[in-house]
N, C-alpha and C positions, 0 to 999 in steps of 0.2 A: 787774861780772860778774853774769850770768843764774845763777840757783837750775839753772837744767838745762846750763851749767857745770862746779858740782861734781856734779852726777846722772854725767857722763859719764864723770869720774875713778872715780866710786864704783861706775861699772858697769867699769871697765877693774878695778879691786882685787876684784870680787866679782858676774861677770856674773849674770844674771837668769838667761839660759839655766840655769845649775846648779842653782837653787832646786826644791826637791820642787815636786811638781804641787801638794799639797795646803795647800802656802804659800802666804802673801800678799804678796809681797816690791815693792819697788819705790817708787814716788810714790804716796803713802796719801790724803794732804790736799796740797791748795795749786796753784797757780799754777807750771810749771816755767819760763814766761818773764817772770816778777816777777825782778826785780836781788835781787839777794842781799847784805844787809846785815852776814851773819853767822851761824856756824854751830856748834850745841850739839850734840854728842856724846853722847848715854846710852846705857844698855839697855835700860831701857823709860820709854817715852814717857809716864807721868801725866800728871796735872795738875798738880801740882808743877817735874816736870819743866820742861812748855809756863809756866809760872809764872818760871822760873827763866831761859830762854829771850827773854822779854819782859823781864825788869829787866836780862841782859846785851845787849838789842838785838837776837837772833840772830834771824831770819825762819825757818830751815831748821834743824830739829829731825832728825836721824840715828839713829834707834835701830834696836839688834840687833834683840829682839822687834819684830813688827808687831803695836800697838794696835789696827788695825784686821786681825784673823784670820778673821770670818763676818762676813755682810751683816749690814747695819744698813737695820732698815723704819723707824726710828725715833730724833731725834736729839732727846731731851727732856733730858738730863740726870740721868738716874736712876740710872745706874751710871757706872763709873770712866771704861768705857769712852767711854761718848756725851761726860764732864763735860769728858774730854781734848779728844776732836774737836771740841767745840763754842766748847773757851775759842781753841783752834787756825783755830776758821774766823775765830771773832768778832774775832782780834785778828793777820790774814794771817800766822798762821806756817806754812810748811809741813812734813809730816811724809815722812820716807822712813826706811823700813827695807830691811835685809842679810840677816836671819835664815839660813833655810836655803841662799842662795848664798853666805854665807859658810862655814859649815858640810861646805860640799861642795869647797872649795877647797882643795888640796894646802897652802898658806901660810895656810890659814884659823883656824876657832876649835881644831879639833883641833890642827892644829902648836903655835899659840900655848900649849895644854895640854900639850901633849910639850914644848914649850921651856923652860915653869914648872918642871918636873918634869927639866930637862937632860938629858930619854931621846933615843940615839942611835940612828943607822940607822934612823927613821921612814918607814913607808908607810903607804898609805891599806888600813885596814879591809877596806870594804864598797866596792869600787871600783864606780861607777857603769856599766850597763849600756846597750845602746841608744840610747847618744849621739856613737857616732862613724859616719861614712857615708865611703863611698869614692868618687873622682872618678877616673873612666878618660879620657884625651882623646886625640886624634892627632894632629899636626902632622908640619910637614916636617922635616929635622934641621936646616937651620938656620933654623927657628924655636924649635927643643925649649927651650936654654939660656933664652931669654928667658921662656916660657911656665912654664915650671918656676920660674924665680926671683921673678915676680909670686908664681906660685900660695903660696911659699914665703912671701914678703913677707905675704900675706893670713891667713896663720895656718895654712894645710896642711903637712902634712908632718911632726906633733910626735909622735913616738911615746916616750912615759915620758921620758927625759934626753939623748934627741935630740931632731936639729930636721933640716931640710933633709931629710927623707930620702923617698923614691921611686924604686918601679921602675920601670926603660924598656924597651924590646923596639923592634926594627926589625922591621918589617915591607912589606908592599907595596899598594896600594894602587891602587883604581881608580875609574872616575868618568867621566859623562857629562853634559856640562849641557846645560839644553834653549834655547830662541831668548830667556830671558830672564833667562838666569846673564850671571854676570861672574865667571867664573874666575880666583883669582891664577896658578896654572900651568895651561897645556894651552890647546885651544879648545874652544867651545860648539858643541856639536852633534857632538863628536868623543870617542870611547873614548881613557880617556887613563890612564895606569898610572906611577908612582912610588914612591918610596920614601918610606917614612913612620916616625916614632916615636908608639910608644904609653907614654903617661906616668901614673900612675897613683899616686895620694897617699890620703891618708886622712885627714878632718880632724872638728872638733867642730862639730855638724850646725848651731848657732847663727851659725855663720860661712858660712852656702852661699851665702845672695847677695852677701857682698862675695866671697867666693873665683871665684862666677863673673862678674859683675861683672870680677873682673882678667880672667879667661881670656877676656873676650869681646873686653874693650880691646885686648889684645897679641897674638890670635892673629890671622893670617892671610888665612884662611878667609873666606867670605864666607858661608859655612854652616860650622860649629862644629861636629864632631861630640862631643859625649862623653854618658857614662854614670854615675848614682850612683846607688847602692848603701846600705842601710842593714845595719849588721855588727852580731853577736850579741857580739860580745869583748867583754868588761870593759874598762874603760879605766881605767889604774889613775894617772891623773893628776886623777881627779875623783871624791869618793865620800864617803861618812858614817865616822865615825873612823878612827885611827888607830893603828898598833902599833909600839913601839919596845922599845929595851933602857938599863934603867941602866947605866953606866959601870962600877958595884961590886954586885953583890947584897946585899941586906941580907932580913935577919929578916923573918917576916910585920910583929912590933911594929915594928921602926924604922920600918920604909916605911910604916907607919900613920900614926907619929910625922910621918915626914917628909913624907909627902902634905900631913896636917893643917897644919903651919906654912906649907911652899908656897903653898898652897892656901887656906888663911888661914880652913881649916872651924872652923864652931865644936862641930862632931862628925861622926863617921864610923859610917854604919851598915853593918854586913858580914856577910859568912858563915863559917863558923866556920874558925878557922882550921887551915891542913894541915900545919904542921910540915914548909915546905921555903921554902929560900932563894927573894926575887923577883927575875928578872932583866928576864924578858920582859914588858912591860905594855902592854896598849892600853888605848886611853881613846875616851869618845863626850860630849863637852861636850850636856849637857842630858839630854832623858828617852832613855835609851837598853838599854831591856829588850829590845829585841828584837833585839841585837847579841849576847848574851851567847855566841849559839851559835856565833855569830862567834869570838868571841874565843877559846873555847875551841878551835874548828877548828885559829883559828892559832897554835895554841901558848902563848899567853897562861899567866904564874905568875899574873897577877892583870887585871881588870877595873874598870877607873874611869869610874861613871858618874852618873846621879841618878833619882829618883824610882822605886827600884827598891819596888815590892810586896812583901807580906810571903811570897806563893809563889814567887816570881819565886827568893827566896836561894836554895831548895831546887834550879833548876836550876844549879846549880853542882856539885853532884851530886862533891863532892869530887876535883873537877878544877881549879879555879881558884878562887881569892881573887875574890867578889864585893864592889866597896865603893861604897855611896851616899855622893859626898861634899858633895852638896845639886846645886841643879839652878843656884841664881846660885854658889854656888862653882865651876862647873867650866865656868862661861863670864866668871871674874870680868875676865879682863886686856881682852875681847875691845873692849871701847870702847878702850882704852888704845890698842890695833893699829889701828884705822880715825883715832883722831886722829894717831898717829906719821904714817901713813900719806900722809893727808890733807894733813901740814903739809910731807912729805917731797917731793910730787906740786906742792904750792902754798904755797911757803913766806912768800908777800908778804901772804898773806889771813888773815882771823880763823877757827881754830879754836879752839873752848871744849870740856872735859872737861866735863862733867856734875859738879856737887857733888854731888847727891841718889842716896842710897844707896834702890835700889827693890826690894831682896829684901823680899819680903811675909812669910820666913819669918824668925820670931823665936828664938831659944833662949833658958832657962830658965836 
């Protein structure tokens, strides 16, 4: 089995397309047509890590964070970052990371945080924007079924907890071809008028060329006509955190209490508290201050995030429970979920969990 193999599993669990712009996601280091010996699981990629990786055999190193985040003019070994890439070139393992495609995935690091946490009726936060486009086409009607069940097949048609879905419209249709058509109906060089179906789906914009790709296979036509469109909607199957409800309210202190053991923090920094039951919580696995306004929009009793600033509490403005409960606590299971995942996808192959614990940050 080829390293770009499991790359294709790991893009079906957690596409590229969804990763922020400003992310490094994907094949970092390596070779994706080297055979793949075996495969280490982290959060972040050290040297340690890649150390660790080499004495279990594994070529293909997985991790959440991307080691490699800004250009490198320079691969000397001076910091953490060069010492990783350089033991990874020197000794063929390859690196790939998930980070913000995971992040951005409905089943991603945020669920995985609502799941810790057993909060139900979960949705996405901060639903991503500007990622869904529209596909208008026309066919004959008895070609429509077939054309609609490719497009359907390719990934068109998902809107939040449906699938299959598109509108049709009959219409009429006309058309002249000149001395070097080959018309499926009618003749060339003759005005020719029929009935026609307009079909019309909506899909995630990462999917366009296999979606038309099918519609070119299966329709008809000898000339295709259709039209896409890019939509201003939210899509609220793809985005940065998520919002749920506990099961039972509890106290601001329990649910501190109980974040904490979850959550496996070894402290919780917060804003002061309001003296009213938490039912409603969102959460943003990693640095996420700039959701806060979010959270409070949606109703949020409290806000679970990390790396919050010392001003940052003060926007809580006595609307919501702000809590820092570190930035590896509130991504801690996410390796656990891409190895379950991985072994669930390929269950004949070598996956390894990372041993090495890489939060940098220490408590007292």
């Amino acid at each position: 089995m080829k390293i770009k193999d499991i790359i294709d599993v790991l893009e079906e669990m957690a596409p590229l397309a969804y990763a922020e712009d400003f992310d490094n996601v994907g094949l970092l280091v390596g070779d994706q047509n080297e055979e793949c010996q075996g495969v280490l699981v982290c959060h972040d990629a050290l040297e340690s890590v890649i150390e660790e990786a080499i004495t279990k055999n594994c070529n293909l190193v997985v991790c959440f964070h991307p080691i490699l985040f800004s250009g490198l003019k320079k691969i000397t070994g001076k910091n953490y970052v060069e010492r990783s890439v350089l033991k990874a070139i020197k000794n063929d393992i390859a690196i790939y990371a998930v980070h913000t495609a995971l992040d951005n995935h409905k089943e991603g690091v945020n669920k995985i945080f609502c799941d810790a946490l057993g909060l139900i009726n979960t949705k996405i936060l901060i639903p991503k924007t500007n990622f869904i486009r529209k596909l208008i086409t026309y066919t004959t009607p008895e070609n429509a079924d077939q054309v609609r069940n490719v497009l359907f097949e390719a990934g068109a048609g998902t809107i939040g907890n449906y699938d299959n879905c598109s509108f049709n419209s009959e219409g009429t249709f006309t058309f002249k071809g000149n001395e070097n058509s080959n018309p499926v109906v009618g003749e060339k060089g003759k005005l020719h008028t029929g009935a026609e179906i307009k079909i019309e789906v909506i899909f995630e914009k990462h999917l366009e060329n296999k979606i038309l790709k099918a519609l070119f296979s299966n329709h008809i036509y000898e000339e295709v006509a259709y039209e896409i469109y890019d939509l201003q909607n939210s899509y609220q199957n793809i985005g940065l955190g998520m919002i749920g409800e506990l099961p039972t309210a509890l106290t601001e202190r329990d649910f501190m209490q109980f974040v904490k053991d979850k959550m496996q923090a070894n402290g919780i920094r917060h804003s002061e508290f309001l003296n009213k039951e938490i039912k409603k919580v969102a959460v943003l696995g990693g640095s996420g201050s700039y959701a806060i306004k979010n959270a409070i929009q949606a109703g949020a009793d409290a806000f679970l995030t990390a790396d919050l600033k010392y001003h940052q509490f003060y926007e809580a403005e006595n609307k919501i429970l702000l809590a820092d409960i570190g930035h590896f606590e509130s991504e801690r299971y996410t390796k656990n979920y891409i190895v379950d995942y991985l072994i669930k996808k390929m269950p004949n192959f070598a996956f390894i969990l990372s041993e090495e614990n890489t939060n940098p940050v220490k408590y007292l």
